[in-house]
C-alpha positions in Angstrom: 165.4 123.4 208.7 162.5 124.7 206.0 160.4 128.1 206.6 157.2 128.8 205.5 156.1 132.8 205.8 152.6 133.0 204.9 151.0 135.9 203.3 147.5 136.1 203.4 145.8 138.5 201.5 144.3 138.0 198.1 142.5 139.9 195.4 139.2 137.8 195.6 138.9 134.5 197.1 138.1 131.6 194.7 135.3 129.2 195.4 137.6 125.9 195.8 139.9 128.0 198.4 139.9 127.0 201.5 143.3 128.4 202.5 143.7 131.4 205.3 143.1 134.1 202.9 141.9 137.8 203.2 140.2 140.0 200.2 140.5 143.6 199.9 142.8 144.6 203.6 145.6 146.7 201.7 144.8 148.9 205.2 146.4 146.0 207.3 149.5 145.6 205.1 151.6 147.4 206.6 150.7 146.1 210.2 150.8 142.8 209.1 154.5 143.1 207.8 155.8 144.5 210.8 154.1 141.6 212.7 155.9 139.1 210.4 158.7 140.9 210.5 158.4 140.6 214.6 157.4 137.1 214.5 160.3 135.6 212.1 162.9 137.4 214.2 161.7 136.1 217.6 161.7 132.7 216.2 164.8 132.8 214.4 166.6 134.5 217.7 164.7 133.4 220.3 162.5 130.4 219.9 165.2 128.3 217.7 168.3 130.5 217.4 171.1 129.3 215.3 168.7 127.1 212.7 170.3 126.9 209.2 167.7 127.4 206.8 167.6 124.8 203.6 164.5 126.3 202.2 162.0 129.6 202.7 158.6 129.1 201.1 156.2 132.3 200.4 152.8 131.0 199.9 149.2 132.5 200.3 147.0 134.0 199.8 148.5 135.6 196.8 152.1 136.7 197.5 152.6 139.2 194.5 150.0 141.5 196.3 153.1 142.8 198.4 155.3 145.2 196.9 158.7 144.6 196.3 159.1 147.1 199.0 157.5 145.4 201.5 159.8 142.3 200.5 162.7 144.7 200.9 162.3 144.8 204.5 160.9 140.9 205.0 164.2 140.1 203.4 166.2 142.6 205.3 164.8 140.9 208.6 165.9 137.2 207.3 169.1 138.0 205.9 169.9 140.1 209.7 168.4 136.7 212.1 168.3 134.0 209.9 171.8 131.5 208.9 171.0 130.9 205.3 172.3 127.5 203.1 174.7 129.2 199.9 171.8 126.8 198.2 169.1 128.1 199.9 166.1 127.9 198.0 163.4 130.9 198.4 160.1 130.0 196.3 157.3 132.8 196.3 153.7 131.5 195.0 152.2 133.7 192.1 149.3 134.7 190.7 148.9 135.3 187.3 146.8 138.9 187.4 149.4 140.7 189.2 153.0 139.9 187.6 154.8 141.9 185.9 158.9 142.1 185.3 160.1 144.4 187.9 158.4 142.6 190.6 160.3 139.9 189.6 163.5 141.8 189.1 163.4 143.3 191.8 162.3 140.1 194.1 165.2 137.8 192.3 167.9 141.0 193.5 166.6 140.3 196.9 167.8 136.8 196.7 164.4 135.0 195.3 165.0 132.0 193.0 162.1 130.1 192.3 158.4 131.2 191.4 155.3 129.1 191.4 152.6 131.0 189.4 149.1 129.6 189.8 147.8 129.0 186.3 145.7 126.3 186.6 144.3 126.3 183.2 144.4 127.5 179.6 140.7 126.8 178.9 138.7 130.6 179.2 135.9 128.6 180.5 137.3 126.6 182.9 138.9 129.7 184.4 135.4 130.8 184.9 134.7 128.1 186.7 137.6 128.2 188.5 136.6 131.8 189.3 140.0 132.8 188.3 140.4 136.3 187.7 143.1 136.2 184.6 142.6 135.3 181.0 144.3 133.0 179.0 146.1 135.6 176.7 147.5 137.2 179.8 149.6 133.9 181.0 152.2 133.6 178.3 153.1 137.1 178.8 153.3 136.8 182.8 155.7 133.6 182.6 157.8 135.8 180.3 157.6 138.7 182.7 159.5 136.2 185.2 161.8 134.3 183.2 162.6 137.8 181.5 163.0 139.5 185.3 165.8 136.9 186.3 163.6 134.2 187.7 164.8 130.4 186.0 163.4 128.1 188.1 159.5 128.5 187.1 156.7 126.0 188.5 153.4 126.3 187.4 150.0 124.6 189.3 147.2 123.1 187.2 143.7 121.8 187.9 142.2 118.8 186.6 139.5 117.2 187.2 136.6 119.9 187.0 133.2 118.8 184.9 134.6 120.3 182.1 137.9 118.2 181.8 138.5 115.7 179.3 141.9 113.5 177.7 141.3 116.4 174.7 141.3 119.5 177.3 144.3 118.1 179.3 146.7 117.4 176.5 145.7 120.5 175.0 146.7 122.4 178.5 150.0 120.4 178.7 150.9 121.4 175.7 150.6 125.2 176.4 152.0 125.0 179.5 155.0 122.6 178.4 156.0 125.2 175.2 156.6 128.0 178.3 159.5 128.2 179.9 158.8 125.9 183.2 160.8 123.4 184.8 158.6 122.3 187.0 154.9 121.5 186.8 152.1 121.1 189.8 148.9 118.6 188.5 146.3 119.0 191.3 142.6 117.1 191.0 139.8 119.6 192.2 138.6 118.6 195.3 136.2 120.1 197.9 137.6 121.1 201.1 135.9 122.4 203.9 135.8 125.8 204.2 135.9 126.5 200.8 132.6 128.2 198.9 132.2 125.2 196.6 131.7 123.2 199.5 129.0 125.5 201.5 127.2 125.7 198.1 126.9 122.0 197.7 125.3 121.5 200.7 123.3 124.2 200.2 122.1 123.6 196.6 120.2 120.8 196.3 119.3 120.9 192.7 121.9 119.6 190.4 120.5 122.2 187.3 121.6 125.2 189.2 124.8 123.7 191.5 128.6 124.9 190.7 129.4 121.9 192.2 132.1 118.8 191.1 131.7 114.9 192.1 134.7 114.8 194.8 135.7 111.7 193.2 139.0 111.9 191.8 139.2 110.7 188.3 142.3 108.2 188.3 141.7 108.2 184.8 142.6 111.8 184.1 145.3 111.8 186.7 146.7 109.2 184.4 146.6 110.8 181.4 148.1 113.7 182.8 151.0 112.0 183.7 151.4 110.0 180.3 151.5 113.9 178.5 153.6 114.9 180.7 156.3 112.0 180.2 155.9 112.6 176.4 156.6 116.0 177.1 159.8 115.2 178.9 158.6 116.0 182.7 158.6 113.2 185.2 156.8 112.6 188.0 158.4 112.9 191.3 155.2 112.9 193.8 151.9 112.4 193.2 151.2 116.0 191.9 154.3 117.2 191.0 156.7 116.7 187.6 159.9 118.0 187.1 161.6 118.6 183.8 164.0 115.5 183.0 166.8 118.2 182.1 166.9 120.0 185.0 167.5 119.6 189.2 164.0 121.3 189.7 162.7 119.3 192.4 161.1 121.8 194.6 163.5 121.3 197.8 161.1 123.0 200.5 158.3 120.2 199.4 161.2 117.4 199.5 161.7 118.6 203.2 158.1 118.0 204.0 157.8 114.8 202.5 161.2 113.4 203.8 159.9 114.3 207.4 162.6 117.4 208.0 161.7 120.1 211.0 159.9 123.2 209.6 158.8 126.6 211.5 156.3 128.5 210.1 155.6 132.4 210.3 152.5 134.6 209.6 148.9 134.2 210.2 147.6 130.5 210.5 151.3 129.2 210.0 152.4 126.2 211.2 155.8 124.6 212.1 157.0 121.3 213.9 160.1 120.8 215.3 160.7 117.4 217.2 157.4 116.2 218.5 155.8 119.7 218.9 153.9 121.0 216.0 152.9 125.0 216.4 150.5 127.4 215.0 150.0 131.1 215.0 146.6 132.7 215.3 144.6 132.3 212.1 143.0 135.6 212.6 144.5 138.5 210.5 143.9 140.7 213.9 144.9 138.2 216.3 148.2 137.6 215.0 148.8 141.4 214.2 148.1 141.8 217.7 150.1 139.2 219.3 152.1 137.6 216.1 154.4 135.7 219.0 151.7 133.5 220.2 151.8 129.8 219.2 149.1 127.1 219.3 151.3 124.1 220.8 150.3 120.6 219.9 152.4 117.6 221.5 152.8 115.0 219.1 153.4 111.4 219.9 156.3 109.0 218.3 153.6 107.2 216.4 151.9 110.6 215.3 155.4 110.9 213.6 155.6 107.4 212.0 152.4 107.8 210.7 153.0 110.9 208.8 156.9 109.7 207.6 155.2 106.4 206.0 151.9 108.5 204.6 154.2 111.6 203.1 157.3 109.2 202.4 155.2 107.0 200.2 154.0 110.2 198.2 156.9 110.8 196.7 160.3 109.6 194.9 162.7 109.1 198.4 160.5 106.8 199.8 160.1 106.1 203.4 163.2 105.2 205.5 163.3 101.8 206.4 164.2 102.6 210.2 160.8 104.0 211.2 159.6 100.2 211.2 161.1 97.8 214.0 160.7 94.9 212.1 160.0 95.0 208.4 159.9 91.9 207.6 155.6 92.3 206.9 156.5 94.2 204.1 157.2 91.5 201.8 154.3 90.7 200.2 154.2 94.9 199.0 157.5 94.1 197.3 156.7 90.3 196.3 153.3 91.7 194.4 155.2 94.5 192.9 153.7 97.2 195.2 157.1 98.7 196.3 160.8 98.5 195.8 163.9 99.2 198.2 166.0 102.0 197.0 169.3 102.4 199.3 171.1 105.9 199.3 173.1 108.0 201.8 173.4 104.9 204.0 169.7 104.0 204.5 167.3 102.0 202.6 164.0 103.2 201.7 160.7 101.9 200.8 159.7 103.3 197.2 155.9 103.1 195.8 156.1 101.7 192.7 153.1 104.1 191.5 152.4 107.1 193.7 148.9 107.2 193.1 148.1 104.5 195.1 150.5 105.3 197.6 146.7 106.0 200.2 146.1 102.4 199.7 149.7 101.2 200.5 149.9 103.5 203.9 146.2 102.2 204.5 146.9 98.4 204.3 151.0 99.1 206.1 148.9 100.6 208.7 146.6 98.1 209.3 149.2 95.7 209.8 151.0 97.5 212.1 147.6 98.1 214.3 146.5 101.9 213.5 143.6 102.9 212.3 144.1 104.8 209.2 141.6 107.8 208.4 
C-alpha cells in the first residue's frame, strides 16, 4: 500500500500551478497538522487498519514550509499507527528557496530518504517566467544542503517546453543539473491546466504582445532532445518524464506503485486514495478539512474504470501493462508486428512494454478503440 500526505501551503503560488495550494496561512499550521495528524491515524486504525506501507509521499504545496518540528510529530503519528516496509521509501517534494542542512538533517533522522527539489531551470529568465522565487546561484548550494544533511537519493523536476526553450538551453540545463549530485531526474513539458493563472490569463488576454502565455502544444522535438542528453549523461528513461541514473536503483518506488496500478490512501486537504474499486477524496478546502479532516468524497469505480487506467498508466512506464487485464489479446499483434510494443515476462506475468513512451497516448488511444471505449 502507497500514502500520499499532502501539504498545502506555499510561499507564493506560480502561474502554471494548478495544484491545491495556499499562500501566506502560517496561522492555520498548526491546525492543519493536528488535522493530518487526526486524519492519518483514523485511516491507518480505523478505515484500513493493518496496511503495510511500501511508500509515503509528501508533496504540495511546498513541503519545506513545515518545520522539522512539525514533521516531528507527523512522524511520531506514522511510526505509532502505521506498519512500515524495512524499505520503505519516504520522499518529501522541495523547494529550492527554503532548504537549508538542518532541515534536511533533521528530516533524514526522522526516517526521510528521498528529496525531490523543484528546480525546474537554470536559466534566470526562464525562472522569471516561471515565476519562481529562487535564483540560479542559490540551487547548487541547496542540493548540497541535502546531500550534505544525509539525504542520497536526490530527484530534481525540470520544465521544458516554455517560449524560451531551445536544444542550446536544454543541454545547457542538463548539464548543470547532471554535474549535481542527483540520481534521479523529473523532465516535465509546460502545459496549461485549468486552474492555474496562466490559463485564466490566456483566455483573458487576447493580444499576443502583452500575453504570458505558451502554445499548449508539446514540443516532441524538445522532449526528444531531452532524453538524448540525458542518455549521454548516463540517466535513462524509465517513464515518460522521469530518468534515473544508470548506476543507481533510483526509480522512485511510490510513482512505480501508481503506474503498476497498486492501492493508495491519501491524507491531507484535497488528497485522494483508491483502494479496490473505491477511489476517495478529502475536502479540498483548507477550512473544510481542518474542520472535519475524516470526511471522504467516495467515488465507485467500475472494473473497466480500472482497466482503463492499468493499460493508460502501465503503458507510461518501463513495467508495462500486465497482460491479464485483457481477455483475449490476441488484437494486439499488429502493436508488436509494427514494432509498437514488446512482451516482457517477469514475476510470473507477461507484460505489454511501449517500445517509446512518448507515444504511449496514441497506443492506449488505438488498444482502446479496439476494445470499444471511447478514449478522452
Amino acid at each position: 500500500m502507497l500514502l500520499y500526505i499532502h501539504i498545502p501551503f506555499c510561499g507564493s503560488k506560480c502561474g502554471y500551478c494548478a495544484f491545491n495550494s495556499f499562500v501566506a496561512e502560517q496561522d492555520n499550521f498548526k491546525p492543519y497538522i493536528q488535522a493530518l495528524c487526526a486524519d492519518i491515524e483514523h485511516t491507518l486504525c480505523h478505515l484500513y487498519p493493518y496496511s503495510h506501507i511500501s511508500s509515503i509521499f509528501f508533496g504540495g504545496g511546498t513541503p519545506n514550509l513545515l518545520r522539522s518540528e512539525h514533521y516531528e510529530t507527523i512522524f511520531a503519528t506514522l511510526y505509532k499507527n502505521a506498519f512500515l516496509s524495512k524499505d520503505c521509501e519516504i520522499t518529501l517534494e522541495a523547494n529550492v528557496n527554503y532548504l537549508n542542512a538542518q532541515w534536511c538533517k533533521d528530516l533524514v533522522s526522522l526516517g526521510a530518504n528521498r528529496l525531490s527539489i523543484g528546480i525546474q531551470s537554470f536559466d534566470e529568465n526562464k525562472l522569471a517566467f516561471l515565476e519562481r522565487e529562487h535564483s540560479v546561484c542559490e540551487i547548487t548550494q541547496c542540493v548540497e544542503n541535502a546531500y550534505n544533511g544525509g539525504f542520497k537519493n536526490i530527484s530534481c523536476d525540470l520544465i521544458i517546453n516554455t517560449p524560451l526553450d531551445s536544444r542550446a538551453l536544454i543541454s545547457s540545463e542538463i548539464a548543470q543539473a547532471v554535474a549535481l549530485p542527483l540520481s534521479h531526474m523529473s523532465v516535465y513539458t509546460l502545459s496549461i491546466d485549468e486552474g492555474s493563472r496562466f490559463a485564466l490569463e490566456s483566455k483573458r488576454v487576447t493580444s499576443s504582445h502583452n500575453a504570458k502565455i505558451i502554445d499548449s502544444q508539446i514540443d516532441e522535438e524538445l522532449s526528444l532532445w531531452a532524453r538524448e542528453c540525458l542518455k549521454q549523461s548516463g540517466f535513462s528513461q524509465y517513464e515518460v518524464s522521469n530518468y534515473v541514473k544508470c548506476d543507481t536503483n533510483a526509480q522512485c518506488k511510490h510513482n512505480l506503485g501508481y503506474w503498476q496500478g497498486k492501492e493508495y490512501l491519501g491524507c491531507g486537504a484535497g488528497a485522494v486514495g483508491r483502494v479496490g474499486r473505491v477511489r476517495m477524496r478529502t475536502y479540498p478546502n483548507l477550512k473544510e478539512y481542518i474542520k472535519n479532516p475524516y470526511y471522504r468524497l467516495v467515488e465507485e469505480l467500475s472494473e473497466a474504470d480500472l482497466r482503463l487506467e492499468r493499460i493508460m498508466l502501465g503503458l507510461r512506464c518501463i513495467k508495462g501493462v500486465d497482460m491479464s487485464v485483457f481477455d483475449d489479446d490476441n488484437f494486439l499483434q499488429p502493436l508488436i508486428d509494427e514494432a509498437k510494443c514488446h512482451k516482457k515476462s517477469y514475476s510470473g506475468k507477461t507484460f505489454l512494454v511501449a517500445n517509446e513512451f512518448f507515444l504511449a497516448d496514441e497506443i492506449t488511444s488505438w488498444i482502446l478503440c479496439r476494445l470499444g471505449v471511447k478514449f478522452v
